[in-house]
C-alpha positions, 0 to 999 in steps of 0.5 A: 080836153087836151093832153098833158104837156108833158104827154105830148113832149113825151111823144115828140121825143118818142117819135124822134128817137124813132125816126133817129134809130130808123136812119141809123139802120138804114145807114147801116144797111147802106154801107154794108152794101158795099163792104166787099168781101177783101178777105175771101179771093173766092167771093171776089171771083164771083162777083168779078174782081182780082184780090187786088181790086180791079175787075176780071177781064175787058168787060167792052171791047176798046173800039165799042167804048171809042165809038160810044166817047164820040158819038156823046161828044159830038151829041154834047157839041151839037147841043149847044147852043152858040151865044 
């Protein structure tokens, strides 16, 4: 014997309002991630940011990050392929 229409509307809706509920959390989740503490300058010390925003210190010496730009320019050079 099958179920009632309205049953299996029923569950449909359920299911939905579920599945609805389940990605507003994770949404929430998502954003609260990143929501930096701007109010607290000793919470943006410690995970390495000024109150303005900007990361404390040079994290990679400026000849290492020189190197790094052509060594990925010559390798995107390289593979090309000439038409």
């Amino acid at each position: 014997m099958s179920h009632s229409f309205y049953i299996k509307l029923a569950t449909l809706l359920i299911r939905a309002d579920l599945r609805r509920e389940e990605r507003e959390w994770k949404r929430k989740i998502r954003r609260s991630r990143y929501d930096l503490p701007w109010h607290n300058a000793h919470l943006l010390k410690d995970i390495g940011l000024q109150p303005d925003g900007r990361p404390i210190g040079v994290s990679v010496p400026i000849e290492a990050k020189a190197k790094r730009h052509v060594r990925h320019i010559r390798r995107v050079l390289s593979l090309r392929i000439p038409t």
